[in-house]
N, C-alpha and C positions, 0 to 999 in steps of 0.2 A: 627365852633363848636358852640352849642346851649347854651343857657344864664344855667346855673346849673348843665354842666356837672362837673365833677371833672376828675381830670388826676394823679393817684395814681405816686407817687415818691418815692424814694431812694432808697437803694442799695437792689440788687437780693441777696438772699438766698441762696444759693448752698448748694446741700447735698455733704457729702465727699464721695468721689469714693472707689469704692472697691480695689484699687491701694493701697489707704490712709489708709484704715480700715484696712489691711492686715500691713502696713507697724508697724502703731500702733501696731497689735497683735506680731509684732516681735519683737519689743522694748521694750512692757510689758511681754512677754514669756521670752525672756532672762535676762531681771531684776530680775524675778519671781526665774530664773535657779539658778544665782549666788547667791540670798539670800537663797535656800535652800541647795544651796551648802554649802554655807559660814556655815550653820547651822549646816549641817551633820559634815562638817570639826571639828567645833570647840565641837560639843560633839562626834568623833571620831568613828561615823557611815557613815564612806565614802565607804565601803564597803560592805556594808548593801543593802536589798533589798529598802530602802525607798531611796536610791540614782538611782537606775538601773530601777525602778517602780516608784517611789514617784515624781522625775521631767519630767519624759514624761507626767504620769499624769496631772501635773499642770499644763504644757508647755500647753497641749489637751484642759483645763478648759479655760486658758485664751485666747487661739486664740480665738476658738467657742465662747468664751462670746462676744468677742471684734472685730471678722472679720463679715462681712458678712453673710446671713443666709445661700448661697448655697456652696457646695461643701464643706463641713464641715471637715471632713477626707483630701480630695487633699490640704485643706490648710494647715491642721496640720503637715501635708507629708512635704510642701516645708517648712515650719517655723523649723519643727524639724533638715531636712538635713542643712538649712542654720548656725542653733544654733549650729551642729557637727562639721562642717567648721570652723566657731569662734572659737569654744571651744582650737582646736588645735593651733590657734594663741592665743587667750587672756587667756586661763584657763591654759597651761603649758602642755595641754594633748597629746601623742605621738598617730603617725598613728593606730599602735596593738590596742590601749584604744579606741580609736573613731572606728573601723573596730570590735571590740568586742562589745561594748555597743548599735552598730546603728539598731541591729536587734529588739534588747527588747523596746528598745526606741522607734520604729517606730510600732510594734505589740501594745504594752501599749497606746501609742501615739493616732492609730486607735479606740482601744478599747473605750478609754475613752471620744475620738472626739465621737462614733457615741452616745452612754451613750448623754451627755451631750445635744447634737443636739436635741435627741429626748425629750428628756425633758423641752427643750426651746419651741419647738412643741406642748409642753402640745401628747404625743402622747402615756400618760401612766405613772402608777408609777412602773410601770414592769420593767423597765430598771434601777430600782434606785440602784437594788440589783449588778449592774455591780460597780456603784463608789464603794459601800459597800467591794466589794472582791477584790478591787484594795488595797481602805487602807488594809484590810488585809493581803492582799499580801505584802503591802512594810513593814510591820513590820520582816520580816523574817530578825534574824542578828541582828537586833536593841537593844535585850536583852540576857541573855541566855535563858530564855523560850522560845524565838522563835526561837532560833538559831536550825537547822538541823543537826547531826551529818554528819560530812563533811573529815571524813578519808578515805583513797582510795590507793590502792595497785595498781601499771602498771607494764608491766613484757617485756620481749623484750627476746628473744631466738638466738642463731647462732649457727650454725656447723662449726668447723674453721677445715683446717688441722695441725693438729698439736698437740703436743701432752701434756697430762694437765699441766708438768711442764712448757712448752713454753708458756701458758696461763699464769697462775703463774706470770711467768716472767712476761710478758707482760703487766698485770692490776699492778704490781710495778712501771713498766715505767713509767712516764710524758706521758699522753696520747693526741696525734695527732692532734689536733682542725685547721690546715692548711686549710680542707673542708671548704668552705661554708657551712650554715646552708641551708639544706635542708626542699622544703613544705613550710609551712604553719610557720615555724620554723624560715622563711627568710623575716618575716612580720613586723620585727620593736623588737624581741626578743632579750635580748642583745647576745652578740655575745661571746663565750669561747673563750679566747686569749690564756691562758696556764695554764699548768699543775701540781704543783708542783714535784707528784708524793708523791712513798714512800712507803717500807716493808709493807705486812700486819700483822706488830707485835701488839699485843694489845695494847692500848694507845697511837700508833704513830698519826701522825695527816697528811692532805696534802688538801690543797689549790687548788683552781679552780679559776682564775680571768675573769672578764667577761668585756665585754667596756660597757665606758658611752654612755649616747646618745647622737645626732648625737647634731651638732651646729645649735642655733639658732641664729637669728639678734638680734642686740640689743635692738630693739625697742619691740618683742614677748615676752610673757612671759617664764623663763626657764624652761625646762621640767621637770618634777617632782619626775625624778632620776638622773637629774644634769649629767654633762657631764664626771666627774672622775671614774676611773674604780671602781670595785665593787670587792667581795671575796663570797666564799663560800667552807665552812670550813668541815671537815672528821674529824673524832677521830674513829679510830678501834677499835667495841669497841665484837668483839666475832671472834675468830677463830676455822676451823677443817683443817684434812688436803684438802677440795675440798671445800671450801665457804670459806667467811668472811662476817660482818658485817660491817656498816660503819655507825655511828650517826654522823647527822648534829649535829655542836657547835658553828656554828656561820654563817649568812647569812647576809650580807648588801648587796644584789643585789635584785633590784624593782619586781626578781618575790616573794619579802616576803612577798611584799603586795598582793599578790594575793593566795597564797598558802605559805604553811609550810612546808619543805622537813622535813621527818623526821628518817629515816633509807635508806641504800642502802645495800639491800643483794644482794652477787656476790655468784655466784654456778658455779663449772666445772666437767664433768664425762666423762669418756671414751666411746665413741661410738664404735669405732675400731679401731685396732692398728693405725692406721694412723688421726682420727679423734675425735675431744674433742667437746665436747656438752657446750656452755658457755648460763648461764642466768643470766639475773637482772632484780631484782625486784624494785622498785624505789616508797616507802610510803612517801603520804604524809597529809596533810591536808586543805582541800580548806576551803577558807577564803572571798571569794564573794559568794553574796545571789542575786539573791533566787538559791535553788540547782537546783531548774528544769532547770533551763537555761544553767549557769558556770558549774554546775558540769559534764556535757559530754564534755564541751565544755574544761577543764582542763584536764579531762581524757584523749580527743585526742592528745594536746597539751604533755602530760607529755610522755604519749605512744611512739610520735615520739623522743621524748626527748633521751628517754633509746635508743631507735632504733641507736639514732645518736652516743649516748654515744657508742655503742659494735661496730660500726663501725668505729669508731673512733682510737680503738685498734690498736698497730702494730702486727698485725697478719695476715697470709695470707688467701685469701679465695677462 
């Protein structure tokens, strides 16, 4: 070595891996998650579009800001399904809740990953107008000016043989819930255990009990309809001789959070001598925003509902 080389020393500089960048964006994503939870929680917008909108969103801001520049979207993908996975153990949340929310979560999620990417690109301010109709979009629910009218009529039909007083009878009786819950029905829904029954006199009342959810370990968070069964309460409140009405008067079972039962009209007519025409109509009022999403997605859910409720009848078919 020649007299006035020098020989550069000390520690190597290492850039952190996209391994490391990713892992970071899942640490700050879900901190991000719980504190907008936490927020929605305690001003009592957890069912509001700014929870079903408003944290995929943010979740999408902070991978993108925090991961790596490529693959913008595939990463938001895997940070978001990771966070849904959590959420079920550390946030209290049931299978149904995480299998409902994962679709808007992961559409939002994209939308707002590619929005952002591009912007970090300098590749326009064209895409600014996407974060713009995201916040707008989660305010849906968050006040009543943004709340959407969210009432809704399902209806469910049968032909029974039998004839209208055997019907009569029949929607008196403690109805049948022995079945499993059929479909989409058998997805985490709590489950009808039984029936009180009861006259359709005006003013009578009858009872529907539903089970808790399932058991968790001790170390998980509890679910956030707790494991004791539930009611769901009838007051008759209009009679003819071929319908009745039924107003909900009382609901503590977890689908109140998500909807509002609010009447159940029962109709029965003579088809021919040997056959009775039964229908229910089952109003209610959906309570998760945004409507474009939940509200079909209630609609299907309540549909099979009634479907299960008339089959459920002891009556022959």
């Amino acid at each position: 070595m020649e007299h006035g080389d020098e020989v550069e020393s000390g520690p190597v500089k290492r850039k952190p891996t996209s391994a490391q960048y990713i892992l970071v964006g899942i640490v700050l994503a879900f901190a991000a998650a719980v504190f907008v939870r936490y927020v929605l929680q305690e001003t009592g917008t957890t069912q509001s579009a700014a929870f079903y909108v408003g944290i995929p969103a943010v979740i999408a801001v902070v991978v993108v800001l925090s991961a790596p520049s490529r693959s913008a979207v595939g990463i938001v993908m895997k940070v978001i399904t990771v966070l849904l996975l959590m959420s079920m153990m550390l946030l209290g949340e049931g299978f149904i809740c995480v299998i409902l929310a994962a679709p808007i979560f992961y559409l939002v999620g994209a939308i707002v990953a590619v929005a952002v990417d591009k912007v970090r690109r300098h590749d326009g301010l064209k895409v600014m107008a996407i974060p713009v109709l995201v916040v707008l979009a989660s305010m849906e629910g968050v006040v009543p000016a943004t709340t959407l009218p969210g009432a809704t009529t399902v209806s469910a039909h049968r032909v029974v043989a039998a004839s209208p007083a055997a019907v009569e009878s029949a929607w008196e009786r403690p109805v049948n819930f022995d079945a499993d819950l059929p479909g989409v029905l058998s997805w985490g829904f709590p489950q009808p255990l039984n029936d009180s029954g009861g006259a359709f006199d005006v003013g009578a009342r009858r009872t529907v009990a539903f089970s808790g959810a399932h058991h968790r370990l001790p170390f998980l968070s509890e679910h956030h309809w707790g494991e004791d069964s539930t009611e769901l309460t009838f007051e008759v409140e209009g009679r003819t001789p071929n319908s009745a009405r039924l107003r909900v008067v009382d609901d503590s079972t977890p689908i109140a959070s998500w909807l509002t039962w609010n009447v159940a009209d029962i109709s029965w007519h003579t088809v021919d001598p040997s056959h009775t025409a039964v229908e229910l109509d089952l109003s209610y009022t959906r309570e998760l925003a945004p409507a474009w999403y939940f509200g079909p997605i209630e609609k299907f859910v309540a549909e099979r509902a009634a479907a299960y409720l008339l089959d459920s009848l002891d009556l022959p078919r």
